[in-house]
N, C-alpha and C positions, 0 to 999 in steps of 0.2 A: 565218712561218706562224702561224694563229689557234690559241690551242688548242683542244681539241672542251669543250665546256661538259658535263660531266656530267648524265647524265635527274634527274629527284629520285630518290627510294627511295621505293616503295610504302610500307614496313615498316619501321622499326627493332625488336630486338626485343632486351628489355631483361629481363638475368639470368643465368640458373644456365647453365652448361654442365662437364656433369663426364662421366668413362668409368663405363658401366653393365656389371657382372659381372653373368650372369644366369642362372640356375641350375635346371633342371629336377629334380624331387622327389617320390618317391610322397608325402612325407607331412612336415610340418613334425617337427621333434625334441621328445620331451617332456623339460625338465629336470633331471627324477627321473631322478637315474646308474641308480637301481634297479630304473626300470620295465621293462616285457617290451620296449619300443621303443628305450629306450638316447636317449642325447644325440648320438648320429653318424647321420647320416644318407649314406646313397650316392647318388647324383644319377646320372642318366643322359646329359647332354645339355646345355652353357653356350657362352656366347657373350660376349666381350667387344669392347665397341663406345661409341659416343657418344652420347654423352644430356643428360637436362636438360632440363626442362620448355622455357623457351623458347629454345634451340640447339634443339630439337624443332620447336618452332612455324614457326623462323626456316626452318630446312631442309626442311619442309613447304611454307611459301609460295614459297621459291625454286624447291623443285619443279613448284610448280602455273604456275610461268611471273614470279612479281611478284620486285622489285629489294627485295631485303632487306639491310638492315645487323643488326646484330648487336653490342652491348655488354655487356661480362661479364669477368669475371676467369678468369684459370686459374697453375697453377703454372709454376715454369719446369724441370719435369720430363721427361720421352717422354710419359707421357701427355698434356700441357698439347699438346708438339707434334704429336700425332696431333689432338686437336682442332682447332689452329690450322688443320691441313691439311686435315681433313676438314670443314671450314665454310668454309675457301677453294675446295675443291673442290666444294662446292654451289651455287658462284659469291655467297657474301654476302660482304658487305664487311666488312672485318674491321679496320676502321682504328681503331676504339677497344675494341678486346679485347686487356686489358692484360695482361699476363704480370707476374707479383708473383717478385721475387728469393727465392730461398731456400724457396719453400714447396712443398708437392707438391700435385696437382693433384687434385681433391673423386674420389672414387673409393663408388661406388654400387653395394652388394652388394643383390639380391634374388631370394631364395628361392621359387620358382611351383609349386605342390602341380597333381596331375590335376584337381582343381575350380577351378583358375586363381587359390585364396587364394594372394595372395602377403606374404613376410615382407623387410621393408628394412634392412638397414644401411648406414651410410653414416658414412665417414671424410673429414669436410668441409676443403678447402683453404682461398683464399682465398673470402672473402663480399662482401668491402664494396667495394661500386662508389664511387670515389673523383667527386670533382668536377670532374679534368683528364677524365675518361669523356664528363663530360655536355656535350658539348661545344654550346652554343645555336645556332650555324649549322647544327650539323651535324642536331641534333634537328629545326630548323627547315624542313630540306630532304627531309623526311617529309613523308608523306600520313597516317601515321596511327604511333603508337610501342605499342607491346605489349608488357606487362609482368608480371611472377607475383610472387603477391600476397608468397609466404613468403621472397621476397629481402629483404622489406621489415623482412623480422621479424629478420634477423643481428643489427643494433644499431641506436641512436639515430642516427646519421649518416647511415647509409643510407637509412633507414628518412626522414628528414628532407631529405635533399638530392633524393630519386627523388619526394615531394611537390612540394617544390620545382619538379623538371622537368615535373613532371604540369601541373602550376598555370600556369605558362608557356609550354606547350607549348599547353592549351589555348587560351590567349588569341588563338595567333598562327590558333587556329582548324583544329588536328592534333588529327585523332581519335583518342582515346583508348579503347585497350581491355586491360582486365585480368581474366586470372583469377587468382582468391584464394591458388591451390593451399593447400599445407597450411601455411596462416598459425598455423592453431590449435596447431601443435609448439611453440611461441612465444607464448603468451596474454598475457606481462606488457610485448609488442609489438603485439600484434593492434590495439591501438588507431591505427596507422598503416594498417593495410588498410582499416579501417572509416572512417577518413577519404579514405583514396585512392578508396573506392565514390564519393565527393560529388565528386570529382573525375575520375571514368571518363566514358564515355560509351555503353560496350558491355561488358556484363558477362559470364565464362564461368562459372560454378561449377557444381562440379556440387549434386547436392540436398543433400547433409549441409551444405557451405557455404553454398549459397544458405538453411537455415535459420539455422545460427549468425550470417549478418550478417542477417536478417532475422527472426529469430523465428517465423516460420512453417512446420509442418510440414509442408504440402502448397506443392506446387510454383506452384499457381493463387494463391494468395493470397501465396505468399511473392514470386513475381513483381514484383505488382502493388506492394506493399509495399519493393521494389528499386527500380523505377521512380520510385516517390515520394521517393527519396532523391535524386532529378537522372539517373540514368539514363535513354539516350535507348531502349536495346534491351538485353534479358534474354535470353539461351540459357541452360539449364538444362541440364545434361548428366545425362541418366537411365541409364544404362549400357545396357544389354541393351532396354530398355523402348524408347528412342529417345531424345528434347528434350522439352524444352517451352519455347516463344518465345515474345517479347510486346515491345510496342511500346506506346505510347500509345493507339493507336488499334487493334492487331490484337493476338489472342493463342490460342497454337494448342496441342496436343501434337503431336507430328508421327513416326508411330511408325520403331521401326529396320527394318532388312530384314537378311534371314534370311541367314548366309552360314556359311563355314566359320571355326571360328575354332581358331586354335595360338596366340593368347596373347592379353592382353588389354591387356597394358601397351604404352602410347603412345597407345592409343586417343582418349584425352580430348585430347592432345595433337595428334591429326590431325583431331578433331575441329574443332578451335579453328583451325586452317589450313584447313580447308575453308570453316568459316563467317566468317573474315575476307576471304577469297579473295571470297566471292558479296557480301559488305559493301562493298568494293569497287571493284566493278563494280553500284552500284545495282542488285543483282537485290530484288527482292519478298523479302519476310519468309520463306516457304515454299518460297519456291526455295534460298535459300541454307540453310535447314534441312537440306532433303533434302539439297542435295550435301553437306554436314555431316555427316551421319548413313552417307552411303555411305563419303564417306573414312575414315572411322574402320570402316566396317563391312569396307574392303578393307584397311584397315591390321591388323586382326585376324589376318589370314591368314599371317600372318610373326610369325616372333618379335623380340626385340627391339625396342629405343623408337624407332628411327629406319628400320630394314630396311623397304620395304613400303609406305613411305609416298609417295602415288601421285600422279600427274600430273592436273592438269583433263580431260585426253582419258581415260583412265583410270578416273576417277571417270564422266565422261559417259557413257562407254558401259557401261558399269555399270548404270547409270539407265534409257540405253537399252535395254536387254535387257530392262525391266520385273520386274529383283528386286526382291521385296519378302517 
């Protein structure tokens, strides 16, 4: 008997995956033991669950229907294996999500005040995506590999071998897209994001990043200015405001729509799955904005980085109902 030949993978998605503790809060703590506020805060309301900028992405796209793989490290702890299971159970592939001996698995505390400011910590595991990860058939059997920029920034190796795959990935002519996330935690690395831009093809950042690699403070010209760097397509992610897109030839702001929100984190994150999702499937520059803009705008309505995050059908009739 023949064996069945595997489909490609739409997506591989290349990075962070850790457990998010997340904490509901009248009010951040002030550090003054002596203030009338005190350094303890009471919280009302946590959730711990799986996260990770792109374990996020990856388990967005599988949701929306595309064959995602998924490469990243974790501990070989309970949490490492609630990961493993909970990204197997979103149907990604998991065949090069490596499990490191001995270390505990990246564990992401975040604090959300009633105004949605939220406060991070985070007790990081393993970082460095090794070389047996990047496996070239395997990247090669993509449609497109998806990456976050502040994996890049752990160390020199990483940061050097995930160029490396970028550079050859492109050749074979796999689309490449990255967002920056927070590369700038790490400036005395940033110099590997900022060469991974000349090597992208579809940029996510939001506006504070899309200035720092571009030097411009508005989003129009910081674009343009992106694009000049070998970028084929710029999504700008404006929060609350909506995007602003742009292409060589097209360039738009494309506002959000109006909905309920219970948290705000993940958002960026469902964003970036909706508009690789319409990337694609060649829709038009505007279309896949909008559905962009609604996934993140139904992904709001949940808490949590991963709860909420919605399906294509979902999203469409979403659209169709004419929220805005």
């Amino acid at each position: 008997m023949m064996k069945e030949k595997k489909q490609p993978l739409d997506v591989i998605a290349i990075g962070d995956a850790n457990i998010d503790l997340i904490m509901r809060v009248p009010h951040h703590p002030n550090t003054d033991p002596k203030s009338d506020r005190g350094t303890a805060v009471r919280g009302w309301w946590y959730t711990l669950g799986p996260g990770g900028a792109a374990a996020n992405v990856a388990a967005g796209m599988a949701r929306m229907g595309n064959r995602v793989g998924f490469i990243g490290v974790i501990g070989d702890d309970e949490l490492g294996k609630t990961l493993r299971k909970n990204l197997s159970n979103c149907g990604i592939d998991i065949s090069y999500l490596r499990t490191v001996p001995g270390y505990q698995t990246t564990l992401t505390s975040c604090f959300e005040n009633r105004e949605g400011q939220a406060v991070h910590y985070s007790c990081p595991g393993p970082t460095s995506i090794s070389e047996a990860c990047l496996d070239l058939d395997y990247l090669n059997g993509s449609r497109m590999l998806f990456l976050c920029g502040h994996i890049m920034t752990q160390n020199e190796k990483t940061g050097q071998l995930l160029l490396e795959a970028m550079g050859t990935a492109r050749k074979e002519g796999i689309t490449i897209a990255l967002d920056p996330g927070k590369f700038w935690l790490n400036m005395d690395l940033a110099p590997y994001v900022h060469e991974a831009v000349h090597a992208a093809d579809i940029l996510l950042p939001n506006a504070y990043e899309a200035e720092l690699l571009s030097g411009c403070p508005q989003p129009r010209e910081g674009g343009k200015a992106l694009l000049d760097k070998g970028i084929k397509v710029v999504a700008i992610k404006l929060g609350e405001t909506g995007c602003f897109v742009c292409t060589h030839d097209e360039a738009m702001e494309v506002p959000s729509f109006k909905t309920e929100v219970s948290s705000h984190l993940g958002a960026g994150d469902s964003f970036n799955s909706g508009f690789l999702h319409g990337y694609l499937r060649d829709w038009p520059l505007l279309k896949s904005a909008r559905f962009a803009n609604a996934s993140a705008s139904l992904k709001v309505r949940y808490p949590g980085t991963q709860v909420g995050l919605p399906t294509e059908i979902e999203v469409e009739t979403f659209l169709a109902k004419g929220s805005s």
